[in-house]
TORSE-526097 format. One record per residue (C-alpha): residue number from 0; z, y, x. Coordinates in steps of 0.05 Angstrom, whole numbers. Example, Ala and Ser with C-alpha at 12.3 -4.5 7.8 and 13.67 -1.06 7.14 Angstrom:
<recs>
REC   resi        Z        Y        X
REC      0      156      -90      246
REC      1      143      -21      273
</recs>
This chain:
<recs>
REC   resi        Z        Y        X
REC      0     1680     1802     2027
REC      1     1680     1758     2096
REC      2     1725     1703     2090
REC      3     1766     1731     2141
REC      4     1774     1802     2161
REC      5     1799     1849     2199
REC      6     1837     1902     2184
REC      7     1871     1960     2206
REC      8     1931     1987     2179
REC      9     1958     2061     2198
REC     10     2028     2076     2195
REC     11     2034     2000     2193
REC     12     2101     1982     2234
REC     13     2149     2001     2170
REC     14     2145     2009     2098
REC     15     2091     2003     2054
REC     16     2043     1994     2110
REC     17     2081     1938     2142
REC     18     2074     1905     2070
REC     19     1999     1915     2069
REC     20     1994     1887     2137
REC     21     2042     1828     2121
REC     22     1999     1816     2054
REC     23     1937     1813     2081
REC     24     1954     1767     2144
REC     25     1981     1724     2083
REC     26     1913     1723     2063
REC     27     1890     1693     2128
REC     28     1867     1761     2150
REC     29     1876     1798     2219
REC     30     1914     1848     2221
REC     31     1910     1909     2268
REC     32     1981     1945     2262
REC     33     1968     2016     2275
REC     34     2038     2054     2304
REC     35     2063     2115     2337
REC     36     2125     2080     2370
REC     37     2081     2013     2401
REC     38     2147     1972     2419
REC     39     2163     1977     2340
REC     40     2086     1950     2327
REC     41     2091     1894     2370
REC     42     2161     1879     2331
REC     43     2121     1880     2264
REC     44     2059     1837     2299
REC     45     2107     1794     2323
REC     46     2145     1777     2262
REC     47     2074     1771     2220
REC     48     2057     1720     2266
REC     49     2121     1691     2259
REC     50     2102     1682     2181
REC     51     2057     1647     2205
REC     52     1999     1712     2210
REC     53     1947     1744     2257
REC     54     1964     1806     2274
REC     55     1972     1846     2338
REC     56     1991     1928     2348
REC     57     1955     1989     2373
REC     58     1982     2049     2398
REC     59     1950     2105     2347
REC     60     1976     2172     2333
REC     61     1939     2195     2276
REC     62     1957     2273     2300
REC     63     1930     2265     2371
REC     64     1858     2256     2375
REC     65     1866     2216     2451
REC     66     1910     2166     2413
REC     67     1863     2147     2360
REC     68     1800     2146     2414
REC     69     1842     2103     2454
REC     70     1859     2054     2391
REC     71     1783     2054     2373
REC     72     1769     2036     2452
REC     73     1826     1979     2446
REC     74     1803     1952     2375
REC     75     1726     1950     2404
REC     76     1751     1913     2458
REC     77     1785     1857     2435
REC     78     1746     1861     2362
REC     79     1676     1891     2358
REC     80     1686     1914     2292
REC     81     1743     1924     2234
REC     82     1726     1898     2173
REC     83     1774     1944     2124
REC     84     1803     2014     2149
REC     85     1876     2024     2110
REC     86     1895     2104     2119
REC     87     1968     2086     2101
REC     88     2004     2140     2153
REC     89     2036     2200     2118
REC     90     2099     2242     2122
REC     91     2138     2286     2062
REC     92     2169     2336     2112
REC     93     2170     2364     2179
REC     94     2235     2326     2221
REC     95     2294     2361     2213
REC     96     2266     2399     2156
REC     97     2270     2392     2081
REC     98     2227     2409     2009
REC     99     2251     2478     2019
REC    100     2198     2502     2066
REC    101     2150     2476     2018
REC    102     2171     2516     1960
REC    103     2112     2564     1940
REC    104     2166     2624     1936
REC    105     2191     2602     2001
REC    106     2132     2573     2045
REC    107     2139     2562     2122
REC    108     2064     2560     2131
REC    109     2079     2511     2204
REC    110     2111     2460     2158
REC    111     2055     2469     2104
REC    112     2005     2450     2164
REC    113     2054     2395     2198
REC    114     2040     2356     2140
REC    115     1971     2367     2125
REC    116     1956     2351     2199
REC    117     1987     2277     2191
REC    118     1963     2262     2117
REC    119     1899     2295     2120
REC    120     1865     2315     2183
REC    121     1899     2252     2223
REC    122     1863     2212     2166
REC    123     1801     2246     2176
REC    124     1801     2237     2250
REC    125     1824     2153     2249
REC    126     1773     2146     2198
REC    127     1706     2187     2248
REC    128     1740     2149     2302
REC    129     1736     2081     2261
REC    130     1663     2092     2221
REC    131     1627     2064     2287
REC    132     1670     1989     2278
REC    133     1664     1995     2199
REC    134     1590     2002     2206
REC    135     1589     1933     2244
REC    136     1626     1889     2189
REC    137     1576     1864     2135
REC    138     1631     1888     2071
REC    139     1664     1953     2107
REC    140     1717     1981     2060
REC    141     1756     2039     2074
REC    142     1821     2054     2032
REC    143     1860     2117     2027
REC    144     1933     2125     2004
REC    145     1937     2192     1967
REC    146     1995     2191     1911
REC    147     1992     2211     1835
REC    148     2038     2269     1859
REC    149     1965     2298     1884
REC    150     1940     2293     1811
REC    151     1919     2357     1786
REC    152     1927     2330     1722
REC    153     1999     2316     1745
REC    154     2009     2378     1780
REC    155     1988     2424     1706
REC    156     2042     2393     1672
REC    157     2106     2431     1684
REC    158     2151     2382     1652
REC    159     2128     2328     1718
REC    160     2187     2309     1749
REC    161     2143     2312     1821
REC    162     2171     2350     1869
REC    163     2135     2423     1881
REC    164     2119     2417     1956
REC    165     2059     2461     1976
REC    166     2044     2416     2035
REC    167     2058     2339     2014
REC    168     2032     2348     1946
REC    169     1962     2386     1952
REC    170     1958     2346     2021
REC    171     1954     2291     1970
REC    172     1908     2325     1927
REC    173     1857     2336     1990
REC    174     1860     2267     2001
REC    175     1831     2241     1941
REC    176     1786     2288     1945
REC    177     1763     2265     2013
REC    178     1756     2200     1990
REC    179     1699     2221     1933
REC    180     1666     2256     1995
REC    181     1673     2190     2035
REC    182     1647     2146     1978
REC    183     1594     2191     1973
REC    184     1575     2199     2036
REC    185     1575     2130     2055
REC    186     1543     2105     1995
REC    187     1480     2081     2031
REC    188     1506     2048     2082
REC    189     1548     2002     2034
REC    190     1613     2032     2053
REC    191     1667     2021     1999
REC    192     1721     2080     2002
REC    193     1782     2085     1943
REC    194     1844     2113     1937
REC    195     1908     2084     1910
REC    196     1981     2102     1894
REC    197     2027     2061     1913
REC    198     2077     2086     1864
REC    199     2153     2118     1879
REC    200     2171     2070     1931
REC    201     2239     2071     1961
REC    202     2216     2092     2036
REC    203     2232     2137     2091
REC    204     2185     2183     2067
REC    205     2233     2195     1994
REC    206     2297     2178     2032
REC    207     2293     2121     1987
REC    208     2294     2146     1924
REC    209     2242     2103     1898
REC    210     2253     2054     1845
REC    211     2193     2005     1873
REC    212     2201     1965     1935
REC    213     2155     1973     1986
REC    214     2118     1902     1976
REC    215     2104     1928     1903
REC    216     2085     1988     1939
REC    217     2025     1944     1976
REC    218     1991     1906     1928
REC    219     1943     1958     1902
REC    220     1925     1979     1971
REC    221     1915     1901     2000
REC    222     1864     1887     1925
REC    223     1824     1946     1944
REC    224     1815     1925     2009
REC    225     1799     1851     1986
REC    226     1744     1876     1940
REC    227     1682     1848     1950
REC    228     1617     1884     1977
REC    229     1590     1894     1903
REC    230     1659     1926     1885
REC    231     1678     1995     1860
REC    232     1672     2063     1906
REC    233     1705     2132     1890
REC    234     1758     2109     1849
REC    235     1831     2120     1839
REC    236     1883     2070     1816
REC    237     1952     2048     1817
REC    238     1978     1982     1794
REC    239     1960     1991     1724
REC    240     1888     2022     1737
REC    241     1857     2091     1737
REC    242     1903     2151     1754
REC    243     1887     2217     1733
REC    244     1856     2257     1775
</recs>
């Protein structure tokens, strides 16, 4: 790993995201704050460089593909090159909607595909737009934030408390199954791609109901992206190590 990176965060104005971008910076990284809403990234840039951090904000809508080729533009710009990709951004629920349209015997197939466009094609499309900058960094690491809810393991048990959402939770499952592909994929070029669950973190996307905070939430994501170039690819952990897949 450089001594200093650069990373990019999705979804990183609030939440767990705004912890992995505050944890790196505290690593004497720089951090790219990827956001929707840029007047609430520059907030989060500002107060990480109030801690004392580098870390400045990008407009990047992981659903709208001119977004995240803008972001790329803006990050090649100023950067040349990222040296860690963090696919943090994700949603539960459509807005103004709730679990219900999720429920197998009741399935809104829109809402299904709202959420799968977020956590799982908006990942795929920051992560094409991003490959060209990764390739440039001599330790490129990409890291994905799928969820143990995803685990078919999980998912076979019917005593798991998870909720039964047919588009957050398989949405979930796809994406640590993307990241295998990635890892892969990328093997040869000395890309390093993991997954990680951050655990049931009281966020907007639970309504808080988590029992973690969201700087608990962080830490597994900010050590995979810290690992060095001889680290592990393909995996999936949490704080305590391997999660079932």
């Amino acid at each position: 790993m450089p001594d200093t990176m650069i990373a990019l965060v999705t979804g990183a104005n609030k939440g767990i995201g705004r912890q992995i971008a505050g944890q790196l910076a505290a690593l004497g990284h720089t951090v790219i704050i990827g956001s929707r809403d840029l007047a609430r990234g520059d907030d989060a840039a500002a107060e990480i460089r109030d801690e004392g951090g580098k870390a400045r904000a990008v407009a990047l809508d992981v659903v709208d593909a001119d977004s995240v080729a803008a972001a790329a533009e803006s990050v090649e710009a100023e950067f040349g090159r990222i040296d860690a990709l963090v696919n943090n951004a994700g949603i539960s629920h459509r807005p103004g909607a709730d679990l219900a349209g999720q429920l197998p015997r009741s399935a809104d197939v829109d809402h299904v595909r709202y959420v799968f466009e977020t956590n799982y094609f908006g990942l795929i499309r920051v992560t094409t737009a991003f490959l060209p900058l990764l390739r440039r960094s001599p330790a490129p690491r990409i890291v994905n934030i799928s969820s143990s809810a995803g685990s078919l393991t999980a998912i076979s048990d019917f005593a798991n408390p998870d909720p039964i959402a047919l588009g957050y939770v398989p949405s979930k499952t796809a994406v640590t199954a993307a990241t295998l592909m990635y890892a892969r994929d990328l093997a040869s070029e000395g890309i390093l791609v993991n997954a990680v669950c951050p655990g049931f973190i009281a966020t907007d996307l639970n309504g808080h109901r988590g029992t973690g905070t969201a700087e608990e939430g962080a830490r597994q994501a900010v050590r995979m992206a810290t690992i060095p170039a001889d680290g592990p690819s393909g995996t999936f952990t949490d704080s305590a190590g391997p999660v079932a897949w």
